[in-house]
C-alpha positions, 0 to 999 in steps of 0.5 A: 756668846749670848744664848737665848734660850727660849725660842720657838717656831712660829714661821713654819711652812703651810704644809706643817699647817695643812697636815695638822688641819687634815689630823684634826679633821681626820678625828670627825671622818676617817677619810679626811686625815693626812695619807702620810707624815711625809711633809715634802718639806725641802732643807731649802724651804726649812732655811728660808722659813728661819730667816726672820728668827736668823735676822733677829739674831744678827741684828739685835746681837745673840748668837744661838737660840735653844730652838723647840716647836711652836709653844700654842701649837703644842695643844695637848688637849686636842685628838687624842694620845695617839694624835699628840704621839705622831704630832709631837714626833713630826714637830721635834724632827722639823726641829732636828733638821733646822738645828742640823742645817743651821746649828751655829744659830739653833740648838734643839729642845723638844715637845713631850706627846703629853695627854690629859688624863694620861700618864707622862711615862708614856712620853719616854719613848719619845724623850729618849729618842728625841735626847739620844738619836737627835741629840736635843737639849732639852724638853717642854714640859706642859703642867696643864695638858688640858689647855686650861682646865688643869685637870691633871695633878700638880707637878709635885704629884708622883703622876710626874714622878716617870718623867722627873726619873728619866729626865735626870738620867738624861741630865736634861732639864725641863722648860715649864711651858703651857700650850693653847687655852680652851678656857675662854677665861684665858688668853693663852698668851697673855693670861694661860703662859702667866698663869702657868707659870705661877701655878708652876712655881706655887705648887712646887712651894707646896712639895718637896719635890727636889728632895726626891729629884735633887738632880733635877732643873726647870727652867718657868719662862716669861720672867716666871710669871708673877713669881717675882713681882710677889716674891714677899709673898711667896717667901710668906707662904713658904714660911707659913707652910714651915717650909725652907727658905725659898733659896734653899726649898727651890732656887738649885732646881729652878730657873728663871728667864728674861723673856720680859718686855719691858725694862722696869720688869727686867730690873725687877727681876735681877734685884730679886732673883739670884743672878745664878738663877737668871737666864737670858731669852727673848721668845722671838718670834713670840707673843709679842710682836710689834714695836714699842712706841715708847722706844722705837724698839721690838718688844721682844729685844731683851737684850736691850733691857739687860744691857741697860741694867746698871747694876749688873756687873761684867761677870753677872752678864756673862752668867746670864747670857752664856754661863748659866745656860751652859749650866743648866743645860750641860748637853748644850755646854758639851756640844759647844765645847766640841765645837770648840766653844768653850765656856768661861770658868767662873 
């Protein structure tokens, strides 16, 4: 089985759009918010707007994609607490119902109605519902809810600590995962992701978070930023600090993914990060894309750049595409297996 386990929807329907304009609008007069959260969205038109992400799959050759809300449309920076609450609960039950319609290709993960300022325990609720009512696998976790002002602590601060508690008792992990940038410096595809997901892995350098939380697993997409390009840097650090060996201070708590668009990258990161903490994942339909004119192929077909890695080995693509998704995500391991889809013993 391939899982790719980083995806999001992007190919909503209008009416999702045009409620989140009314919120919004509703913010500068009263008269102009949503009289309704009922979208009016049939299960049909649902199906119809997964079927670009459906095709891809059956064209490039994965089989389940861990399925969560649009990663920009997040924007916890925007309204208020109250307006990311009633966002987050509209987007995470679209995704329960795509994963209910279709759950031989989606597996849902959710978003957490975090707000600048304001403490991420008052996302539990929503945590709890979204883990134990709709039987998600996971969450995004934004390290930056103010859109790239990054007014909050670092994710080592005990600001965190509430949800780090609660995630561990679900035995579900975290995908590190800003949302939109506000900052004009900040591309939030380009530069605010990479960003984020180097800052992420920096500061947790700088802590002991996983003494604290040796349960507890994040997952930093995009190939982890620039974490692994700098690896000899971030080992330098890390001594410089007096800090374990990144192996041992990190690397049985965090994960990285293959969501890498191009194959020198992905070679990269097999050869300097543990084959056990890789994971594959193609972010489609995502923040690129077109083709490649160097290859007649879609940027975002990782799946191409694993299978041309040389030096992987039959085993070390079974961890990858199947077997250390399974890990990290134990609730996705133990619906597959009810379904009887079992994993490998490795």
């Amino acid at each position: 089985m391939i899982i790719d386990i980083h995806g999001h929807y992007t190919t909503e329907p209008a009416a999702l759009h045009t409620f989140r304009d009314k919120q919004l609008a509703g913010l500068a007069d009263s008269a102009r918010k949503p009289t309704t959260t009922d979208l009016g969205i049939s299960d049909e038109t649902l199906i119809q707007s997964v079927q670009p992400q459906v095709k891809f799959q059956t064209e490039r050759g994965s089989d389940l994609t861990i399925f969560s809300p649009r990663a920009g449309g997040m924007a916890h920076h925007v309204g208020t607490e109250a307006i990311s609450r009633q966002w987050s609960t509209l987007c995470n039950d679209l995704i329960h119902r795509i994963c209910t319609l279709l759950p031989d290709n989606f597996a849902p993960v959710g978003q957490l109605p975090q707000f600048p300022g304001v403490s991420p325990k008052n996302c539990i609720p929503e945590l709890e519902r979204i883990v134990n009512e709709l039987g998600f696998v996971g969450v995004n976790l934004n390290p930056d809810p103010s859109g790239g002002m990054w007014t909050d602590p670092p994710l080592i601060d005990r600001h965190w600590y509430p949800i780090y508690e609660k995630l561990c008792e679900l035995d579900v992990p975290a995908m590190i995962h800003v949302s939109s940038s506000c900052n004009p410096n900040f591309h939030h595809t380009g530069a605010h992701y990479i960003n984020g997901d180097t800052t992420a892995f920096m500061q947790l350098i700088q802590g002991n978070l996983f003494k604290d939380f040796p349960t507890l697993r994040f997952v930093i997409p995009h190939g982890g930023g620039a974490v692994p390009f700098h690896w000899g840097r971030y080992r330098g650090l890390a001594q410089d600090m007096k800090k374990p060996t990144l192996h041992e201070h990190l690397l049985k708590n965090v994960f990285f993914d293959t969501c890498v668009y191009h194959l020198p990258g992905v070679e990269l990161l097999t050869k300097v990060i543990p084959i056990d903490n890789i994971l594959f994942a193609s972010e489609m339909v995502g923040a690129v894309r077109g083709i490649d004119p160097n290859t007649g192929h879609y940027f975002d077909d990782t799946k191409r750049y694993v299978d041309q890695v040389k030096s992987l080995s039959e085993g070390d693509r079974y961890k990858i595409f199947e077997g250390n998704a399974r890990r990290v995500y134990p609730r996705l391991d133990a619906l597959l297996s009810k379904r009887g889809k079992p994993g490998k013993k490795t």
